[in-house]
C-alpha atoms as a printed R data frame, in Angstrom:
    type eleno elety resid chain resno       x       y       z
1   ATOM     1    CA   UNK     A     1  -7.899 -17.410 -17.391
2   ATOM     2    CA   UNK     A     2  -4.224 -15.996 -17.329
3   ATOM     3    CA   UNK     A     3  -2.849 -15.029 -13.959
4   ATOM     4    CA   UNK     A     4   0.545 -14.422 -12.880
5   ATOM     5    CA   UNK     A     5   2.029 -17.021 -10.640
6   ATOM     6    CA   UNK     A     6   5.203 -16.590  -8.588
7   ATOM     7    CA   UNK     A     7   6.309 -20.621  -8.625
8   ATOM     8    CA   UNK     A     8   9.272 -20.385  -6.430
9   ATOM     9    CA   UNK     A     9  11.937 -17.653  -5.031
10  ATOM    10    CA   UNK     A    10  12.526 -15.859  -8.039
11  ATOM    11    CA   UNK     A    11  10.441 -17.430 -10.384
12  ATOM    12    CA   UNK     A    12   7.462 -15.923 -11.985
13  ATOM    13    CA   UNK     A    13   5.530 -17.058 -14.957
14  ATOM    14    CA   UNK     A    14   2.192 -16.051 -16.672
15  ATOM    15    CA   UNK     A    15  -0.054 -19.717 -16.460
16  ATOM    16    CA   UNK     A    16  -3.543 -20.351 -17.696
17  ATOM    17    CA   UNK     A    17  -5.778 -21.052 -14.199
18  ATOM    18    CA   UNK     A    18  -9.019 -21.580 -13.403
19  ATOM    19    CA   UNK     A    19 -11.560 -18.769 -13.644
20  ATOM    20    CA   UNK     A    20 -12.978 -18.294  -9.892
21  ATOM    21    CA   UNK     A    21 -16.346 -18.458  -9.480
22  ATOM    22    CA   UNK     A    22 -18.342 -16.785  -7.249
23  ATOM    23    CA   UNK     A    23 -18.697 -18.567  -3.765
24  ATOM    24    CA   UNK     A    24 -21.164 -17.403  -1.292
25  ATOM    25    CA   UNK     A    25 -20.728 -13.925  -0.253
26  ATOM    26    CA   UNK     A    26 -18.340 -13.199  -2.437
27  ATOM    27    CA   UNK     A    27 -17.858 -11.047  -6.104
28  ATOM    28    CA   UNK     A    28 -16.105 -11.811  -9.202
29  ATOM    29    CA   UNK     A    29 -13.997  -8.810 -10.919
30  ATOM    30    CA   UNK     A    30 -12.938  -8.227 -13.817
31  ATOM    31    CA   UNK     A    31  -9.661  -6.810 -13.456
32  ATOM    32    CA   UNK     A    32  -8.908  -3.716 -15.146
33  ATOM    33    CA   UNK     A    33  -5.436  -2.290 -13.056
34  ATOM    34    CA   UNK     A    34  -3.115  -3.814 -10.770
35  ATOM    35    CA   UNK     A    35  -0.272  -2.332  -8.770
36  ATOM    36    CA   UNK     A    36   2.517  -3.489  -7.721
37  ATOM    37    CA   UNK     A    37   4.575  -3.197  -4.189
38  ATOM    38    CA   UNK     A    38   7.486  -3.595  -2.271
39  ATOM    39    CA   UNK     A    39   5.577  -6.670  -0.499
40  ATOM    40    CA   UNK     A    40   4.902  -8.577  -4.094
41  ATOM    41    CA   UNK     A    41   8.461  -8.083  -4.337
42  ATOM    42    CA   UNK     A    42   9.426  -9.757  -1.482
43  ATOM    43    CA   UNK     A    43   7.052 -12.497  -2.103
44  ATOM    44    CA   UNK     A    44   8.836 -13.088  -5.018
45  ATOM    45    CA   UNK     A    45  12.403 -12.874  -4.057
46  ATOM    46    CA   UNK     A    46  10.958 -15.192  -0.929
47  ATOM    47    CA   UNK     A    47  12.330 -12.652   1.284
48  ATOM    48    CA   UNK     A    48   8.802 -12.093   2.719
49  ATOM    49    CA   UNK     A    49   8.485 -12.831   6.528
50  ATOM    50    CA   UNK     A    50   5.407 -14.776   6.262
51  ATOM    51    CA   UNK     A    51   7.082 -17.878   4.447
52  ATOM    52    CA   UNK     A    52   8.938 -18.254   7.268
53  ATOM    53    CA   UNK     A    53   5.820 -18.752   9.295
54  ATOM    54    CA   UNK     A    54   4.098 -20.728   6.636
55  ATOM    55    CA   UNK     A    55   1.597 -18.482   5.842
56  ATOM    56    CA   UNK     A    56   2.364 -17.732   2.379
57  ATOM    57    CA   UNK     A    57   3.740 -20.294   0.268
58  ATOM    58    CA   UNK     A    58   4.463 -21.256  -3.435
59  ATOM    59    CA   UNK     A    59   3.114 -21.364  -5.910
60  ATOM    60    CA   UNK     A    60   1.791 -18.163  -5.047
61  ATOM    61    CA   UNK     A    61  -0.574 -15.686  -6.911
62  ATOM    62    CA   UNK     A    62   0.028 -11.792  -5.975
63  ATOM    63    CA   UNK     A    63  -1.695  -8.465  -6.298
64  ATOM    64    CA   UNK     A    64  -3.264  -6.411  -3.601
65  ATOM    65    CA   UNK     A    65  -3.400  -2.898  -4.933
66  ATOM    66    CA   UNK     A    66  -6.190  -3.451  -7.969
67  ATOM    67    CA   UNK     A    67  -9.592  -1.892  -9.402
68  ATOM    68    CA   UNK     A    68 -11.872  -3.597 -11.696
69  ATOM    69    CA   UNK     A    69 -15.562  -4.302 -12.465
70  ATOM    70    CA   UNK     A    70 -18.155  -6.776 -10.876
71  ATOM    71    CA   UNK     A    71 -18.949  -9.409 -13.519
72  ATOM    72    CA   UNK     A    72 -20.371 -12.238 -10.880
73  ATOM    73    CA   UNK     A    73 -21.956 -12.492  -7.264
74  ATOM    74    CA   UNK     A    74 -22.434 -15.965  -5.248
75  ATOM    75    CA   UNK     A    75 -25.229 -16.114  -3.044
76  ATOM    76    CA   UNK     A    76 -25.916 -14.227  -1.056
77  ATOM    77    CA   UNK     A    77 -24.514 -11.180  -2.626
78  ATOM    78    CA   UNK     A    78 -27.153  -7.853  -3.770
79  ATOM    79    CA   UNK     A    79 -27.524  -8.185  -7.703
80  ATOM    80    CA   UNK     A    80 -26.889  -4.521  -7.785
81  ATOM    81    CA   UNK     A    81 -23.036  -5.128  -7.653
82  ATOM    82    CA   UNK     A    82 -22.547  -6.555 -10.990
83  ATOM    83    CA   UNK     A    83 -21.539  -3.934 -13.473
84  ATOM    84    CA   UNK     A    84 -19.925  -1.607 -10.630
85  ATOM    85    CA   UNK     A    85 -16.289  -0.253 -10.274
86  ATOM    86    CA   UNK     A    86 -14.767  -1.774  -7.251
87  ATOM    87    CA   UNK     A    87 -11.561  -1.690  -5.266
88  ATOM    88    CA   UNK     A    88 -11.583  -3.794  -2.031
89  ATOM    89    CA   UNK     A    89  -9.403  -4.623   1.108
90  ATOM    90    CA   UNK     A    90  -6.704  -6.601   1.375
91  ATOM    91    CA   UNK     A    91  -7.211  -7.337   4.909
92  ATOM    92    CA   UNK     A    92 -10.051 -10.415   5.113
93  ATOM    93    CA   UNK     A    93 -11.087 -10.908   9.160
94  ATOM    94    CA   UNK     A    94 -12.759 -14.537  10.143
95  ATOM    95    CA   UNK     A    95 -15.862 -11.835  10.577
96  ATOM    96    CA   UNK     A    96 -16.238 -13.514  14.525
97  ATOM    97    CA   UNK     A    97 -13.254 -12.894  16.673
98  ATOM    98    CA   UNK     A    98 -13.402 -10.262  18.905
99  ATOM    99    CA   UNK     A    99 -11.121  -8.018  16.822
100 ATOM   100    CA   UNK     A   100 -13.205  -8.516  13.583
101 ATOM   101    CA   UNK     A   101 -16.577  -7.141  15.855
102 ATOM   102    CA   UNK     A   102 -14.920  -4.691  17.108
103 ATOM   103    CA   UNK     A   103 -13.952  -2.853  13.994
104 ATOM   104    CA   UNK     A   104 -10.420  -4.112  13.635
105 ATOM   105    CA   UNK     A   105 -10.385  -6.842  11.081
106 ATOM   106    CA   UNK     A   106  -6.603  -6.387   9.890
107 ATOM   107    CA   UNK     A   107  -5.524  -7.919  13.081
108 ATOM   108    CA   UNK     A   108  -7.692 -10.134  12.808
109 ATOM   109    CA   UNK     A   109  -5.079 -13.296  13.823
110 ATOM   110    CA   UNK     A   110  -7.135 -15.857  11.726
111 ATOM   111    CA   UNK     A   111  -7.210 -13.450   8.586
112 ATOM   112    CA   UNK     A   112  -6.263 -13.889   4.958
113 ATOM   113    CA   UNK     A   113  -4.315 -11.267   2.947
114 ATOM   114    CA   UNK     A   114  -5.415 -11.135  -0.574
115 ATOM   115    CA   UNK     A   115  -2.677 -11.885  -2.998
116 ATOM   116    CA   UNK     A   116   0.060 -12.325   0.214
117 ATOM   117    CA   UNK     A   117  -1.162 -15.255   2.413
118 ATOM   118    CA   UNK     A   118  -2.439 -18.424   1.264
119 ATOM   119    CA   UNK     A   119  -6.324 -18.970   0.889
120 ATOM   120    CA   UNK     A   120  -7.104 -15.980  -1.277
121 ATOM   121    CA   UNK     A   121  -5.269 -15.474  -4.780
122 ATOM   122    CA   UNK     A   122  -4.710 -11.996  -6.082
123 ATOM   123    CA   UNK     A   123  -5.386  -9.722  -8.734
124 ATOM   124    CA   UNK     A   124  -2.902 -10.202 -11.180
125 ATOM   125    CA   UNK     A   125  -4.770 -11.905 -13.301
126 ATOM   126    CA   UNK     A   126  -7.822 -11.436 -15.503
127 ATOM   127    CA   UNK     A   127 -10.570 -11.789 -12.540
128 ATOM   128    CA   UNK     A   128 -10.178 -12.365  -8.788
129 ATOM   129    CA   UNK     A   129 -12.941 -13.630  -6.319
130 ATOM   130    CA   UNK     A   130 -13.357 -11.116  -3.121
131 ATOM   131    CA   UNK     A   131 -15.868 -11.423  -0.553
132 ATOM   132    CA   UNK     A   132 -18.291  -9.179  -1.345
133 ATOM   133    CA   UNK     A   133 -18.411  -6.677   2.510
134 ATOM   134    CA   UNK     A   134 -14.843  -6.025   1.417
135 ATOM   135    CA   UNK     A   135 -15.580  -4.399  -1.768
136 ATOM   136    CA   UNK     A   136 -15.396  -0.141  -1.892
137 ATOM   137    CA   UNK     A   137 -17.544   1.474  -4.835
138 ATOM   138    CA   UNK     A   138 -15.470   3.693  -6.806
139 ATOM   139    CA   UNK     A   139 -17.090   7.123  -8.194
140 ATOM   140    CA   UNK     A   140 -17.215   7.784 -11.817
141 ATOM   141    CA   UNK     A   141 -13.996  10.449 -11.602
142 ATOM   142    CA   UNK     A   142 -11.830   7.303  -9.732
143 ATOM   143    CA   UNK     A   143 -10.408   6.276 -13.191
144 ATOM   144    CA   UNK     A   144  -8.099   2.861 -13.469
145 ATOM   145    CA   UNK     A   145  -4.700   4.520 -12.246
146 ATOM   146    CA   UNK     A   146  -7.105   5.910  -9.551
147 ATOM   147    CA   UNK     A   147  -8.365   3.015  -8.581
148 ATOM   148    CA   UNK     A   148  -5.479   0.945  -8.344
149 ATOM   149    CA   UNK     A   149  -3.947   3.406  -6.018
150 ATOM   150    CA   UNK     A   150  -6.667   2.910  -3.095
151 ATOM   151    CA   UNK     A   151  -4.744   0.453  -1.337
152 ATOM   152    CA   UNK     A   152  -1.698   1.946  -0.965
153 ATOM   153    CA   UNK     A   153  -3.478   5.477  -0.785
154 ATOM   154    CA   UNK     A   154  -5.456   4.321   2.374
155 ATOM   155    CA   UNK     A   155  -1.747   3.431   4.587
156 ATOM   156    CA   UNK     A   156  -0.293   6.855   3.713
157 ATOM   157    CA   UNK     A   157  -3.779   8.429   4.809
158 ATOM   158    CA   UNK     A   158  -3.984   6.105   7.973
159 ATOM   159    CA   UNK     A   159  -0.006   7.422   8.450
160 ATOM   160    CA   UNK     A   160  -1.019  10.803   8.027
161 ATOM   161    CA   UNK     A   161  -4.408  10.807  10.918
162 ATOM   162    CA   UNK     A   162  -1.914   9.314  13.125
163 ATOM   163    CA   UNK     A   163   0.317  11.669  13.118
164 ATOM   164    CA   UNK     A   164  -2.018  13.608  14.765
165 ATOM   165    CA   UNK     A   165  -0.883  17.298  13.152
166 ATOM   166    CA   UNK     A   166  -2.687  20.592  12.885
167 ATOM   167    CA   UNK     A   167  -2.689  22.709   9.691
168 ATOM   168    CA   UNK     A   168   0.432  24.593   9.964
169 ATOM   169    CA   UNK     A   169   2.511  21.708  11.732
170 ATOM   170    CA   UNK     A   170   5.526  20.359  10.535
171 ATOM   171    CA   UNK     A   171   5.432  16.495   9.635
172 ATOM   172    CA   UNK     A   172   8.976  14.598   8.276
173 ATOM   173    CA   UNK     A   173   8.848  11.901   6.090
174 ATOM   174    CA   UNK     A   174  11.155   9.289   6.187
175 ATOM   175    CA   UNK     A   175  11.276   7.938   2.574
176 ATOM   176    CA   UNK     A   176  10.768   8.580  -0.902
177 ATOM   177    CA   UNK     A   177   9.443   5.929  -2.032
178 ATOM   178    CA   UNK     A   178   5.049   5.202  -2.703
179 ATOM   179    CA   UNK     A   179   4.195   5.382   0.616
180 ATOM   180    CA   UNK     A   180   6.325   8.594   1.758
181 ATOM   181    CA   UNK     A   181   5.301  10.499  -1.756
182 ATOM   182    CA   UNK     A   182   1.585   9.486  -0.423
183 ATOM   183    CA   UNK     A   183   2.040  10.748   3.154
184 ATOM   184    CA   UNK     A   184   3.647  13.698   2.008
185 ATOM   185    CA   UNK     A   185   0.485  14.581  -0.378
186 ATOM   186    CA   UNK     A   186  -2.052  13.601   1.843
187 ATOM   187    CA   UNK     A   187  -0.919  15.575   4.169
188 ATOM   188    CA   UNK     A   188  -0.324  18.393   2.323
189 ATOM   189    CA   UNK     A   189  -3.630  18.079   1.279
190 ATOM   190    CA   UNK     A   190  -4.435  18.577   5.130
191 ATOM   191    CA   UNK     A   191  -2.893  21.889   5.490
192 ATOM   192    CA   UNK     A   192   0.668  20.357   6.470
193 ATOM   193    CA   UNK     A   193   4.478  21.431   6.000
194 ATOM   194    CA   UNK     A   194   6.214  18.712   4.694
195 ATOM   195    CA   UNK     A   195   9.217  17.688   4.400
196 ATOM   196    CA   UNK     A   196  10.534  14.514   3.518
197 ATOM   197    CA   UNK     A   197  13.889  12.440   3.501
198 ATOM   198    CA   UNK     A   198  15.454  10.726   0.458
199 ATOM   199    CA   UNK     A   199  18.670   8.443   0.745
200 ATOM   200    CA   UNK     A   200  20.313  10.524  -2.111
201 ATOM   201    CA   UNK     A   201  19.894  13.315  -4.321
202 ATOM   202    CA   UNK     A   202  18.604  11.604  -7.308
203 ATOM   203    CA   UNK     A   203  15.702  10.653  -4.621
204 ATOM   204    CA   UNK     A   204  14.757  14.144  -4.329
205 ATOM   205    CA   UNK     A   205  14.324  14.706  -7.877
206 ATOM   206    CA   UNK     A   206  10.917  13.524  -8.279
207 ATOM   207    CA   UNK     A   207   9.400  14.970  -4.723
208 ATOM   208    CA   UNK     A   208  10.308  18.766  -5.694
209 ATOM   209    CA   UNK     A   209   8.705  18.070  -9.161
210 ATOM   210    CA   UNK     A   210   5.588  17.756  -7.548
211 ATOM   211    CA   UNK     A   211   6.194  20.495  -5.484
212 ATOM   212    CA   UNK     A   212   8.028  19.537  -2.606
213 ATOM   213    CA   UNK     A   213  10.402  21.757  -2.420
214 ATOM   214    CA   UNK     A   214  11.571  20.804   1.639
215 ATOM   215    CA   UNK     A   215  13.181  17.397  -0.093
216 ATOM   216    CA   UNK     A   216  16.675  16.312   1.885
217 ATOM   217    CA   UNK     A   217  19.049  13.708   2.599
218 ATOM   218    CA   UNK     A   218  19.719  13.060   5.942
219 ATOM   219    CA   UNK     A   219  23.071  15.226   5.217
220 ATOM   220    CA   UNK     A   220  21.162  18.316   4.604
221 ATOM   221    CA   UNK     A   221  18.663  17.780   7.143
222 ATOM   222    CA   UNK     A   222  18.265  21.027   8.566
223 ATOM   223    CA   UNK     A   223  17.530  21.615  12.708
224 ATOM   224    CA   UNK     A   224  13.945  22.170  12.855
225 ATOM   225    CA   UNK     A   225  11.411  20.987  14.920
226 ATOM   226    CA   UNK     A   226   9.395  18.045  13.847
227 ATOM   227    CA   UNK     A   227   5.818  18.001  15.334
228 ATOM   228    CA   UNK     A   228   5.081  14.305  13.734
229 ATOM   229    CA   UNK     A   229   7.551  12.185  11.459
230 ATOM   230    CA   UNK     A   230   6.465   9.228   9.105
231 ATOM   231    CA   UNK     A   231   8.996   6.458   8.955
232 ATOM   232    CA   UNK     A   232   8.271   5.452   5.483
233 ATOM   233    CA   UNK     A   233  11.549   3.700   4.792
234 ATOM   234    CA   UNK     A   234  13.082   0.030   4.984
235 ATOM   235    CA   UNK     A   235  16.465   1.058   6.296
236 ATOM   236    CA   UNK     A   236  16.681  -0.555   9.979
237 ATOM   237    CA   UNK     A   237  18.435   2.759  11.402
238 ATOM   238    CA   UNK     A   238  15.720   4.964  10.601
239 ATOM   239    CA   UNK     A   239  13.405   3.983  13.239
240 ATOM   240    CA   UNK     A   240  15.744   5.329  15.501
241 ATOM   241    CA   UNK     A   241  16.898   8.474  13.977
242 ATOM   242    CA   UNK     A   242  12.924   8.869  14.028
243 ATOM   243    CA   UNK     A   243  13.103   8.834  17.565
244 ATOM   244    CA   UNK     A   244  15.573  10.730  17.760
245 ATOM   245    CA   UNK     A   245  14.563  13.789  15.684
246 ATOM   246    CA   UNK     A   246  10.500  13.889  17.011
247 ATOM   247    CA   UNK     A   247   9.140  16.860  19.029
248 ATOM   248    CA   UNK     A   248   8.957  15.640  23.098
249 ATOM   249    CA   UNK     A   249   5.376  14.883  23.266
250 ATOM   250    CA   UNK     A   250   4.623  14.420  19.666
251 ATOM   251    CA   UNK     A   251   4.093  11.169  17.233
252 ATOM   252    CA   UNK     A   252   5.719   8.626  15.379
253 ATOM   253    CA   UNK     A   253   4.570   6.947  12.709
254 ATOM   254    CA   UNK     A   254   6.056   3.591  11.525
255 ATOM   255    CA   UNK     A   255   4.629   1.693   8.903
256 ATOM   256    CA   UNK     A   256   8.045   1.048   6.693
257 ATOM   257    CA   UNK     A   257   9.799  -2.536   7.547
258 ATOM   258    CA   UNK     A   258  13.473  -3.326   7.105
259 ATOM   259    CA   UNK     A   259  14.527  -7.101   6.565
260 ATOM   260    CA   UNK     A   260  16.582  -7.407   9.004
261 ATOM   261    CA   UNK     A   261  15.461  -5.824  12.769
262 ATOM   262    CA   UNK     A   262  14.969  -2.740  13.499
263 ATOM   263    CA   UNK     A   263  15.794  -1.181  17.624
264 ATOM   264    CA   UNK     A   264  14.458   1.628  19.237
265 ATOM   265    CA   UNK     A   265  15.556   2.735  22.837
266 ATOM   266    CA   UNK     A   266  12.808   2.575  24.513
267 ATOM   267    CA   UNK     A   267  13.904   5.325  27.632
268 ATOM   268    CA   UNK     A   268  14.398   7.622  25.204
269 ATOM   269    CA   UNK     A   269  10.992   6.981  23.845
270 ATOM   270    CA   UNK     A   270   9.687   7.223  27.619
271 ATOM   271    CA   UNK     A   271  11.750  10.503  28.703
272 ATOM   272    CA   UNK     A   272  10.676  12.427  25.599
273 ATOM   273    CA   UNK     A   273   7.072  11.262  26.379
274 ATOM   274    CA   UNK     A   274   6.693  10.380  22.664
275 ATOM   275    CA   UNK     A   275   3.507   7.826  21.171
276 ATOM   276    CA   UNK     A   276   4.835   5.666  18.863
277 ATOM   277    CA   UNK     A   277   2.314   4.199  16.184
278 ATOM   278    CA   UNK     A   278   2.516   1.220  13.991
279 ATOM   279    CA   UNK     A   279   0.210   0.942  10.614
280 ATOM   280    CA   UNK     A   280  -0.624  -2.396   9.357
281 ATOM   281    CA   UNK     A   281  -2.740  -2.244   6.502
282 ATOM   282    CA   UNK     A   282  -5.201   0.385   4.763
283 ATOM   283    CA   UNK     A   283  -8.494  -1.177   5.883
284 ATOM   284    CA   UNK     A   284  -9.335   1.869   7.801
285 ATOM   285    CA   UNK     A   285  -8.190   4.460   5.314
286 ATOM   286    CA   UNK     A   286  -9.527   3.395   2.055
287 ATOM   287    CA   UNK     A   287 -12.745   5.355   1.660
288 ATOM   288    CA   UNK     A   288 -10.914   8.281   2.757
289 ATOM   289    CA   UNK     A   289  -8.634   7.721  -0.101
290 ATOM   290    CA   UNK     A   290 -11.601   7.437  -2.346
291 ATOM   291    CA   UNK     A   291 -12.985  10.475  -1.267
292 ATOM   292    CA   UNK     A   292  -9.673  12.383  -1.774
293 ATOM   293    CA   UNK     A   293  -9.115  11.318  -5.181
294 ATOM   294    CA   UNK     A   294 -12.733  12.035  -6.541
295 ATOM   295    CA   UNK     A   295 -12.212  15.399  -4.726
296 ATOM   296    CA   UNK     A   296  -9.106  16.217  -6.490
297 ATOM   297    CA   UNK     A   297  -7.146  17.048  -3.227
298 ATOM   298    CA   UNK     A   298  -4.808  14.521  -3.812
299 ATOM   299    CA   UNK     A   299  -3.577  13.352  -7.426
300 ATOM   300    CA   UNK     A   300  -1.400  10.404  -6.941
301 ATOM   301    CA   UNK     A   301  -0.864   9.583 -11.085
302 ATOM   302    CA   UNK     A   302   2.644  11.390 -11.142
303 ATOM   303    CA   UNK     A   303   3.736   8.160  -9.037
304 ATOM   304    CA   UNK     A   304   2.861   5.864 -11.207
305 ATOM   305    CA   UNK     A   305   6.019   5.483 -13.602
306 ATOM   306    CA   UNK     A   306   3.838   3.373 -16.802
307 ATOM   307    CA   UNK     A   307   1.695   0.082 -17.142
308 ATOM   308    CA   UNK     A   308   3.036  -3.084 -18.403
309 ATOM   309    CA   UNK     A   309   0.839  -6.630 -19.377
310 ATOM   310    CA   UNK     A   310   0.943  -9.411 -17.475
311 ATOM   311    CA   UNK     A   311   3.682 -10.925 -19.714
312 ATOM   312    CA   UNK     A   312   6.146  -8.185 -19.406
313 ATOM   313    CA   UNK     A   313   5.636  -8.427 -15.703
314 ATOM   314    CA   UNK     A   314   8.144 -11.627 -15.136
315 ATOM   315    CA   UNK     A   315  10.932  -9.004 -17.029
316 ATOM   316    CA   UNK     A   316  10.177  -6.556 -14.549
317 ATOM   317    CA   UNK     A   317  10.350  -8.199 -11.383
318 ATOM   318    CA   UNK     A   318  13.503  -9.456 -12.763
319 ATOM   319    CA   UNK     A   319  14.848  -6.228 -13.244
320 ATOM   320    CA   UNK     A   320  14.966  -6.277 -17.191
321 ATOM   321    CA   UNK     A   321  12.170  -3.857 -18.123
322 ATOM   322    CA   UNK     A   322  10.752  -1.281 -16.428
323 ATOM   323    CA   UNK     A   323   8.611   1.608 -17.840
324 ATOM   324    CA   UNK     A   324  10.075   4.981 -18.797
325 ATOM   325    CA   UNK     A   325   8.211   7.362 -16.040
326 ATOM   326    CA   UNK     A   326  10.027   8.706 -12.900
327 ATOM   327    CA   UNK     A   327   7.714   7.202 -10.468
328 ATOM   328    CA   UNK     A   328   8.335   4.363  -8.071
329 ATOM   329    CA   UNK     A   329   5.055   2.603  -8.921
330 ATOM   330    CA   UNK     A   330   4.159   0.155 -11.746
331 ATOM   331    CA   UNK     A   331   0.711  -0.865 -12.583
332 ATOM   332    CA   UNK     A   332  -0.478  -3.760 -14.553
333 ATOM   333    CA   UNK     A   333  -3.357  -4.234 -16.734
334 ATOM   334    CA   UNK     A   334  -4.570  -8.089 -17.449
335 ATOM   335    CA   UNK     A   335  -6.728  -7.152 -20.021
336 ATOM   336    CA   UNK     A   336  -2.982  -6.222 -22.151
């Protein structure tokens, strides 16, 4: 089959593979949408953290954020799968630790991260091999763009039940990119006032077309109080500015990582008696995001900015092509 292979910093090339084939436990899918993040593009720039700790390295075969159909199931695996719409986790937990028993399989130390770490290769390409208890159903209104928007969907929804607001409350999100435009509609969705942060004006263009009109740069902040902010961003100041702007006694949310570190002083997160939250992963927030998209509360398609094929993918990453839409998402479709 044809999958897309990142071969060394930089490098990215379209190479015929071997098919997977269904191991015990796990599914074959036929991939019908991929998306694609600000982590595959640190994988491929070999910026990503985990190459420093040998846990990903080349060649390398991305793509986390994906929906497709069951076409195969190893052993041990219900027959009924085959023929269903799936999207699945990204996180995969040994299944024994302690962590992985007790419900929290993301931080699970021994796990695999499909299409990041080495041991399980992603989605773009024309099938991918998932153990099967990872796999989410998707309902019949879920279409492709839908689908591939789980992943991502389930962090901003896991960002947004952290933040711990009430309908009426005032949330800030740091960012404009997918995972702040996500926050900001899932919360939304949730009875929230939101307002969000962009880095320029141009950045605020496409939140108030979907109806954000409290869109600001950090110039034209205005003094209000924030009852829970998002940090959304990659720019290593903003954690702090977080702290700095939150409600005493309220929440932060971080799940946006800058390359280089990011500080916080912790006495002023200990005299303004603030909990400080860190998201890793949607694992916990995906059939929530399901459940929002069949419903219609949240509609996350004006993010996606087009779909390219596999081939055209290498000219995107390299910055040569990029679909015409406004949004900060791309999507892929093998099947192209």
């Amino acid at each position: 089959m044809r999958a897309l292979v990142f071969t060394g910093p930089g490098k990215a090339e379209v190479l015929a593979v071997a098919a997977p084939v269904a191991a015990p436990g796990q599914a074959v899918v036929d991939v019908e949408r991929v998306g694609v993040c600000g982590t595959d593009m640190e994988l491929f720039s070999g910026e990503m953290s985990y190459f420093g700790t040998g846990e990903s390295t080349y060649p390398l075969r991305p793509g986390h954020e994906w929906c497709g159909v069951v076409s195969a199931v190893g052993d041990g695996v219900d027959q009924c799968w085959i023929g269903r719409r799936v999207t699945g986790d990204t996180m995969i937990g040994c299944g024994r630790c302690r962590r992985c028993t007790s419900g929290r399989h993301w931080v699970c130390t021994s796990r695999h991260e499909l299409g990041i770490t080495d041991g399980l290769p992603g989605a773009l390409a024309e099938q991918v091999a998932v153990p099967a208890t990872y796999l989410h159903p998707l309902p019949g209104a879920v279409d492709a763009t839908l689908g591939a928007m789980v992943e991502p969907g389930g962090n901003a929804l896991r960002c947004v039940e952290a933040a711990g607001l009430t309908p009426g409350e005032r949330l800030l999100v740091l960012g404009t990119g997918t995972i702040g435009l996500l926050v900001a509609l899932f919360a939304r969705a949730r009875g929230t006032e939101v307002h969000l942060i962009g880095k320029n004006p141009r950045d605020l263009e496409l939140p108030r077309s979907m109806g954000f009109a409290d869109a600001w740069t950090r110039d034209t902040l205005p003094r209000l109080t924030w009852d829970g902010i998002v940090d959304a961003s990659t720019g290593h100041e903003m954690p702090a500015l977080a702290l700095d702007l939150i409600e005493p006694g309220r929440r932060l949310v971080y799940i946006g990582l800058s390359v280089p570190p990011s500080l916080v002083d912790t006495r002023a997160l200990v005299l303004k008696d603030v909990t400080a939250v860190g998201i890793l992963g949607a694992s916990a927030g995906l059939a929530g995001a399901i459940d929002a998209y069949a419903g219609g509360s949240v509609d996350p398609r004006p993010l996606v900015a087009g779909t390219v094929s596999l081939d055209e993918m290498a000219g995107v990453l390299a910055g040569h092509h990029r679909p015409p839409g406004a949004g900060p998402k791309i999507h892929v479709d093998p099947r192209l």
